[in-house]
N, C-alpha and C positions, 0 to 999 in steps of 0.2 A: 519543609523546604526541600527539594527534587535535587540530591546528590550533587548535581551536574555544578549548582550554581554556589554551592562548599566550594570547588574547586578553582572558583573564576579566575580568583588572583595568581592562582598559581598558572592557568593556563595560559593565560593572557600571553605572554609573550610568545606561544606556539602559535595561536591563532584566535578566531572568535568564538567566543563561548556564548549560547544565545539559548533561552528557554522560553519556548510557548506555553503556556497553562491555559486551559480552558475548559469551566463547568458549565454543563447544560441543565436546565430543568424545563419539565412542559408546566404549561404554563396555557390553561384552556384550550384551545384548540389549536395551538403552536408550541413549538420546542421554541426557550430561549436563550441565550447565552448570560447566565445567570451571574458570572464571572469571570476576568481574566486578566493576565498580565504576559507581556512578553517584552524579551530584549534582545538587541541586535543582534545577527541583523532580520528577525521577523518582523514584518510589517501586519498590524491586525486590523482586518477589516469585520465590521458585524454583518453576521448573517444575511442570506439575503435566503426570499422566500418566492419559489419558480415554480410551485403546483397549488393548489387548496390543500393537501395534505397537512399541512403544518412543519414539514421536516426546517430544519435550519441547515442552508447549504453555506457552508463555509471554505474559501480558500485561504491556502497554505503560502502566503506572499516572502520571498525570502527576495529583495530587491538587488540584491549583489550577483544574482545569476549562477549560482550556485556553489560547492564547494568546494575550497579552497585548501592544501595541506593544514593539519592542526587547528582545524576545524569541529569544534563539539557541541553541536546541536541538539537540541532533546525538542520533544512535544509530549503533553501529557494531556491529555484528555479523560475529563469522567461523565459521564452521561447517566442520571437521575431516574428515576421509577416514571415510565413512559415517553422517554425521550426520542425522537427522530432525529439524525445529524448525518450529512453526508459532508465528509471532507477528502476536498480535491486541491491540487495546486494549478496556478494558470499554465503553465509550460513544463515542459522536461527539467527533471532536476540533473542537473551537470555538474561532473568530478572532476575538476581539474588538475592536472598534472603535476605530481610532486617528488622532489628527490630525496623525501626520507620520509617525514613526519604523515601517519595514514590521515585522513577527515572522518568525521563518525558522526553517525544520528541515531537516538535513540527514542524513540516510539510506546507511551505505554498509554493505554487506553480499557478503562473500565466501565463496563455496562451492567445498570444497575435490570432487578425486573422489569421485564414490558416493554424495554428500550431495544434500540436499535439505530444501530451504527454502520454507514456504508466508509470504504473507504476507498479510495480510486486516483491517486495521484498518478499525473501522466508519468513515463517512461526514467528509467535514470539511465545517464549517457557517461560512463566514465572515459574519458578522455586517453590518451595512449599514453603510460607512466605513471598514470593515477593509480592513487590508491586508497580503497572508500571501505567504512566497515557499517552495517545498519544490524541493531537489533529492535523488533518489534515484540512487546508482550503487552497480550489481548487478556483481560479477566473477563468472563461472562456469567453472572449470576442466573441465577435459576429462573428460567422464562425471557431473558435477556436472547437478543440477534446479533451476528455480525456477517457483513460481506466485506472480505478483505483480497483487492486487488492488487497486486505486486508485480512489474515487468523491469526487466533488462534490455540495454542496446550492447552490441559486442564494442560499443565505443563510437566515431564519426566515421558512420560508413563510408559516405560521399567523399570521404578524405583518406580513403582505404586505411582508419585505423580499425579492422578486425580485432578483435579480443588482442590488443596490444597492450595494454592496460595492464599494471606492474600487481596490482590484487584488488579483490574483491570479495568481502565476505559477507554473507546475508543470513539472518537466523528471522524465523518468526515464530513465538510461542503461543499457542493457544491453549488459557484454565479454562475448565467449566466447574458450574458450581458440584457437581459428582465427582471432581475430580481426574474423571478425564482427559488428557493432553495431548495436542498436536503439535509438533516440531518438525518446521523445514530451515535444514541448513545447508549451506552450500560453503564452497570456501576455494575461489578462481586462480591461482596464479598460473595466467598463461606465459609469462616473464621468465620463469622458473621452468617450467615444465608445457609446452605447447602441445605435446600426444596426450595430456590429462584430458582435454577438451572433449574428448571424444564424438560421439552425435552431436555435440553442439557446433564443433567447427565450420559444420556445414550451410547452418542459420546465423542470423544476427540477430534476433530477438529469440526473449526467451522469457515465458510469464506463468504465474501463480493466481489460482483465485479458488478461495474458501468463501461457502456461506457454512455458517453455524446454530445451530439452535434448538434447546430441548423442547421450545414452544411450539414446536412446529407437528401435525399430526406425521408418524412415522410411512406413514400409506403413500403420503404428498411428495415423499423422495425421488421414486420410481419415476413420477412424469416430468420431474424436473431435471432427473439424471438422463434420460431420454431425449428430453427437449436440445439438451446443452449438447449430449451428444453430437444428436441428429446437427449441429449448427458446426460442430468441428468438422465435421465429415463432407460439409459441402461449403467450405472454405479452399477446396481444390489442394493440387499439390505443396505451395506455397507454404503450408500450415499441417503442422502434424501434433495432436492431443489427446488428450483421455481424462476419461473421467472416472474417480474410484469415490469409495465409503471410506473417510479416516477412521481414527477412534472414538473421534466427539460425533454427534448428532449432525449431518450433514453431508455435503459432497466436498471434494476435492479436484480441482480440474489442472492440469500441469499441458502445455506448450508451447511449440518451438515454430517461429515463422521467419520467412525470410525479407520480409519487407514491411517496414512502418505501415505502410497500407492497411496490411493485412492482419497485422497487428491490433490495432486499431479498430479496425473493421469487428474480430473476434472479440476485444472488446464489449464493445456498443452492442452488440446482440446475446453475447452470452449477461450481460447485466441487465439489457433488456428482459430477457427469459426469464432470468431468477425473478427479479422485481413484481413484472406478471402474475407467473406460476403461483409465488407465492403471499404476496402483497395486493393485487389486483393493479398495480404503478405502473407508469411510464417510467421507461428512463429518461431522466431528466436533462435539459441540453445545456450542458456548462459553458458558459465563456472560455475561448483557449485564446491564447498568445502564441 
């Protein structure tokens, strides 16, 4: 039983406590959702399937519109010897504003051999006084994939709240089966401290994206770090990023934009690229809200 749902009774009066669970197994020539349970306020929809490939695209439906103070949400995902799974949500996840108690989501997701996992939820918008905490931790066995996309808003732009938002902390952990480890963490109080911001002040978005994989020939790096490159660099002023080798098998790309637009844009072609480069795949066009 996943920690989170030990603790319900006692949370319950803070706020909602809600756990998605979901195994994949392939299954011929499709990945399929072998099992699952979740409880509010996740809504589970089964897979739907949007190329020949076989992948099972899954959204992440939380009907309440997002997060609320005292708020503890988990997903756990395990993905099976050959699995494809790409999981997105239909809209921006949204933190709303709270006068004490933080909201939190916790993310754990393991890939067995041969499998692969994209991961791609739109943007999360903490709201001005919110305060939101996300840990994600990734296992990837040996010959196992993952693409993991992660983006920030400095809050509702269109309502000048800039990085107004009371905290924000974000960890993502990446095992490999060598034992290898990636770790990005961040930790926002512009509430506290607003010269901490530094280069971010100047953007309001702000995103992370890992692909991972010891499957992968070490040769196929080069034109993929290139590719993704070459795609930040003619994104214009708007957009500023880079791309580095972490310590596990793979790239690591880190930027800062100043318009959902653009955001977005960087997006849909650096996922484009990887998919490509290294899958022979489209990126897939998901239903948004």
């Amino acid at each position: 039983m996943p920690p989170l749902l030990a603790n319900q009774s006692a949370m319950a009066e803070i706020g909602r406590v809600g756990c998605l669970d979901l195994q994949y197994r392939r299954e011929g020539l499709r990945t399929i959702l072998a099992t699952s349970r979740c409880s509010t306020p996740w809504h589970l929809f089964p897979p739907a399937y949007l190329d020949d490939s076989g992948c099972a695209f899954t959204s992440l439906v939380n009907p309440s519109g997002g997060f609320v103070a005292g708020d503890h949400l988990s997903i756990h995902a395990a993905l099976e010897e050959g699995a494809h799974v790409v999981m997105s949500t239909p809209s921006a996840n949204r933190v709303y504003r709270s006068l004490g108690e933080e909201s939190r989501q916790f993310v754990t997701i393991s890939v067995a051999p041969g499998a692969l996992v994209e991961w791609f939820p739109e943007v999360t918008i903490p709201f001005a006084g919110s305060r939101f905490a996300q840990t994600m931790a990734i296992t990837l066995a040996k010959g196992a994939t993952a693409l993991i996309w992660d983006s920030l808003a400095s809050g509702r732009v269109a309502r000048g709240e800039r990085w107004a938002f009371s905290s924000l902390r974000n960890e993502i952990h990446v095992t490999t089966a060598s034992g290898a480890r990636l770790l990005e963490r961040y930790d926002v109080r512009p509430e506290q401290d607003s010269d901490s911001l530094g280069l971010l002040s100047a953007y309001d978005y702000v995103a992370s994206f890992f692909v991972m994989s010891d499957a992968i020939d070490p040769e196929r790096w080069p034109a993929v770090r290139d590719r993704v490159s070459g795609i930040l660099g003619s994104l214009g002023p708007d957009l500023l990023g880079g791309v580095t080798e972490p310590p596990v098998p793979g790239l690591a790309v880190k930027l800062v934009a100043r318009s959902a637009e653009v955001l977005g844009r960087a997006r849909e072609l650096v996922w484009e690229a990887t998919r490509g480069e290294l899958f022979g795949l489209e990126r897939p066009a998901l239903r948004q809200y």
